[in-house]
C-alpha positions as CSV (number, residue, x, y, z in Angstrom):
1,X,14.9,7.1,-3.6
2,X,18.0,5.2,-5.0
3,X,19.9,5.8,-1.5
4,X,16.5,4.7,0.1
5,X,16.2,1.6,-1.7
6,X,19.7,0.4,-1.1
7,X,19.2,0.8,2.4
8,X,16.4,-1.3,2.5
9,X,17.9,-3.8,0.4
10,X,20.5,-4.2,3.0
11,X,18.1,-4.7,5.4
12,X,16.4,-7.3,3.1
13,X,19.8,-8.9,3.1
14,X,20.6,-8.7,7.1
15,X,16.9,-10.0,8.0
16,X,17.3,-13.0,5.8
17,X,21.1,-13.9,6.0
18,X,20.9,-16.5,8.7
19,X,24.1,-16.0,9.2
20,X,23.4,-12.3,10.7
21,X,20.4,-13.6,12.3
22,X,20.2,-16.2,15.8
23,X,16.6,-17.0,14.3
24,X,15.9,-17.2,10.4
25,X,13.4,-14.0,10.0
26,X,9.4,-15.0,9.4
27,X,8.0,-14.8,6.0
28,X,5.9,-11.6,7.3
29,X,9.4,-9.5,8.4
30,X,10.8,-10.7,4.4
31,X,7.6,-9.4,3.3
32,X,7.3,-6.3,5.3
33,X,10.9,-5.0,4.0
34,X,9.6,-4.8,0.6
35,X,6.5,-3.2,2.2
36,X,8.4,-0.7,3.8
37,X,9.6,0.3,0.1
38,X,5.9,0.2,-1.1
39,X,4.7,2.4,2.2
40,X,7.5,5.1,1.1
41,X,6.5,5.6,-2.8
42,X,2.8,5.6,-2.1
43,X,2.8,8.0,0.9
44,X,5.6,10.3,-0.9
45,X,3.1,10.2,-4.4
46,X,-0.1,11.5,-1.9
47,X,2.2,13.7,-0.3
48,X,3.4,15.5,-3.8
49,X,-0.3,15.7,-5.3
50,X,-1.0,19.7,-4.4
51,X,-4.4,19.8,-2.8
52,X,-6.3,21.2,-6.0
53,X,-5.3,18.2,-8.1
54,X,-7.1,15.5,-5.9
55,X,-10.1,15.7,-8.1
56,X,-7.9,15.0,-11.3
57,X,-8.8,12.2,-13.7
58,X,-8.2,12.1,-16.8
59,X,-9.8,13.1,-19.5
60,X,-8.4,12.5,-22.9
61,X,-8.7,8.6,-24.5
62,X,-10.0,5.8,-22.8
63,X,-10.6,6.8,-19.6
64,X,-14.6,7.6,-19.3
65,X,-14.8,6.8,-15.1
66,X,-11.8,6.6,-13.9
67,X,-11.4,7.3,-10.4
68,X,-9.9,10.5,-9.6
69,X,-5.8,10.8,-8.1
70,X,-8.2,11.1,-4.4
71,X,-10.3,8.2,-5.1
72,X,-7.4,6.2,-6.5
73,X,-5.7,6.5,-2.7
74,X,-9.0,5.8,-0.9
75,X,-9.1,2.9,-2.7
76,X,-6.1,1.7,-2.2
77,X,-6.0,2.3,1.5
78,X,-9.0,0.8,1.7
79,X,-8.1,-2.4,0.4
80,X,-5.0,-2.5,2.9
81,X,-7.7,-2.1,5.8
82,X,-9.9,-4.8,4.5
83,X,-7.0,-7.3,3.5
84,X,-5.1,-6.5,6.4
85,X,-8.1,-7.2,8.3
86,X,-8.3,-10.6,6.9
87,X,-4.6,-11.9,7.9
88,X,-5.3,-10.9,11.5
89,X,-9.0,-12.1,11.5
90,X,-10.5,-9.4,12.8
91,X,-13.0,-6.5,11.5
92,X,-11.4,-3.9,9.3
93,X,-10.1,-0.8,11.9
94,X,-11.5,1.7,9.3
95,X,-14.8,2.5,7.0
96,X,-14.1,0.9,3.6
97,X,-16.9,2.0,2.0
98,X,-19.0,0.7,-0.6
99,X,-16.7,-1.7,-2.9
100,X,-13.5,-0.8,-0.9
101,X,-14.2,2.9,-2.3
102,X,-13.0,4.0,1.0
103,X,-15.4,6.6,2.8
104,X,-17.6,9.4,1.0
105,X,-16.7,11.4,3.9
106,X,-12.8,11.8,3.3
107,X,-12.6,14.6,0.6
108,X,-10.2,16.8,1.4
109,X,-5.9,15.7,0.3
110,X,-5.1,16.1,4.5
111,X,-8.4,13.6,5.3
112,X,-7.0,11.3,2.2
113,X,-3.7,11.7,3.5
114,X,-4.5,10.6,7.4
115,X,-6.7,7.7,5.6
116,X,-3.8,6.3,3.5
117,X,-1.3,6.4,6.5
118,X,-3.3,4.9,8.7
119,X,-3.6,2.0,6.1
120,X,-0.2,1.4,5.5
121,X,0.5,1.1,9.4
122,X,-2.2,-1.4,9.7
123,X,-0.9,-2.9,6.5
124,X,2.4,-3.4,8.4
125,X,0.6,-4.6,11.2
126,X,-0.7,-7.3,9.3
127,X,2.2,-8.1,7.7
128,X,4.1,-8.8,10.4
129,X,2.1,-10.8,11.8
130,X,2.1,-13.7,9.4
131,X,4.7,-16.5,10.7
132,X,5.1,-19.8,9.6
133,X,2.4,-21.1,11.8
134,X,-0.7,-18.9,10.4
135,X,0.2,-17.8,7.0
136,X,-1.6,-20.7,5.5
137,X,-4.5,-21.0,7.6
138,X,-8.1,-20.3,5.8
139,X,-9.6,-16.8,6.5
140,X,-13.4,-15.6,5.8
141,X,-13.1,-14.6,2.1
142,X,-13.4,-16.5,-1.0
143,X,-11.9,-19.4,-2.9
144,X,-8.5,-20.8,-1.3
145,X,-7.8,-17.5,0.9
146,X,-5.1,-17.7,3.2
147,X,-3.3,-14.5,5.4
148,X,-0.5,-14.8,2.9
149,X,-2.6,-14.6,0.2
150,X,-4.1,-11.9,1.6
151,X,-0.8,-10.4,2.3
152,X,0.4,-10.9,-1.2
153,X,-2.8,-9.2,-2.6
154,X,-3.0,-6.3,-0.4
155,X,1.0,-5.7,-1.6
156,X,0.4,-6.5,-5.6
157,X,-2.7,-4.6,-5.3
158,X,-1.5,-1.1,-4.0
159,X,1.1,-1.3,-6.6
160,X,-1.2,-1.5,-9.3
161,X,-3.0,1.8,-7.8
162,X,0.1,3.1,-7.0
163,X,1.3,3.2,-10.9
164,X,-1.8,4.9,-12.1
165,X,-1.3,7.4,-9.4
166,X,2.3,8.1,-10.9
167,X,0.6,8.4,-14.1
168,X,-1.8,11.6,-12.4
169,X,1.0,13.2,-11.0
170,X,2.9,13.2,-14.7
171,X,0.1,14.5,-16.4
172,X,0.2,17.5,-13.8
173,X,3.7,17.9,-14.5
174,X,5.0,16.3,-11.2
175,X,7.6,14.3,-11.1
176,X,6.8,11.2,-8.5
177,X,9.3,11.4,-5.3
178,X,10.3,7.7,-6.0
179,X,11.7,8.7,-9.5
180,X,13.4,12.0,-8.4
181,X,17.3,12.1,-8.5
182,X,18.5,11.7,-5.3
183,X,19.7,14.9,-3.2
C-alpha cells in the first residue's frame, strides 16, 4: 500500500505541477487522484472479507443495529451512485434502495462486490467530470448543493464507511490490505 500511495502521490504532484502540465489539471482530475487511493482501500477491504463474514456485525458494546461488514458496502456504494448521480444531473445508474441501503436483492460477497465496483467507476465518472465551469452550479438536493459538494460528500462519506469496515475485518482477525506491509 505504501509503494501504492507514493505512486499516486506522484501523480498528484505531475497533474497539478503546471509546470509538467500545458493546461493546469481541473479540480475533478485533483480530486479523482485522491479517489483513486479511496477506490483501492475500499475495493481491497471487500475483496479480503471471506464470504461467510459478510453477515458480521458486532456484537459486544454499543452496537445494537449496526449494519453488517455487507450492508456497510451496499451502503456505501450506494451513496457513490446517488451522489455521483447528482454531479452529472442525471438519475442514479443503480437501485439505491430504501435510504441508500443499496438493494435487498444483493446478498451474496460476489453480488456486493460487482455492486461496490460498479460504484466506484461511476464515482470516478463523476468526479471527473466536475471542471471549473460546473462544479458550483446548484443540483436537485437540499440546502446549498453543488456537484462539488456532492463530490466532496460522496469522498468524506465512503471514508467514514470505509473505517468501520476496517474495524469488521480486525475483529475477524484480518488485517485490511491498505495496512499490510508491502511485498
Amino acid at each position: 500500500m505504501i509503494r501504492f500511495s507514493t505512486n499516486l502521490l506522484g501523480l498528484t504532484f505531475l497533474l497539478c505541477a503546471p509546470a509538467f502540465c500545458a493546461d493546469p489539471p481541473t479540480i475533478g482530475q485533483v480530486l479523482d487522484t485522491q479517489f483513486l487511493i479511496w477506490d483501492h482501500e475500499i475495493s481491497s477491504a471487500v475483496e479480503a472479507m471471506p464470504a461467510d463474514k459478510f453477515d458480521f456485525a458486532p456484537t459486544a458494546g454499543e452496537f445494537k443495529g449496526a449494519r453488517t461488514f455487507g450492508q456497510q458496502a451496499k451502503h456505501l456504494a450506494a451513496v457513490i451512485y446517488d451522489f455521483s448521480a447528482s454531479v452529472l444531473g442525471e438519475k442514479a445508474l443503480a437501485d439505491t434502495g430504501k435510504l441508500n441501503e443499496g438493494p435487498e436483492s444483493l446478498r451474496t460477497k460476489a453480488e456486493i462486490a460487482e455492486y461496490v465496483k460498479g460504484a466506484l467507476a461511476y464515482g470516478h465518472k463523476a468526479i471527473l467530470s466536475l471542471t471549473e465551469k460546473n462544479e458550483l452550479k446548484r443540483v436537485e438536493r437540499s440546502g446549498q448543493a453543488t456537484p462539488l459538494y456532492a463530490a466532496v460528500f460522496l469522498m468524506s462519506h465512503s471514508m467514514d464507511h470505509y473505517g468501520q469496515m476496517v474495524e469488521y475485518l480486525r475483529m475477524n482477525g484480518i488485517v485490511p490490505p491498505a495496512s499490510r506491509p508491502p511485498q
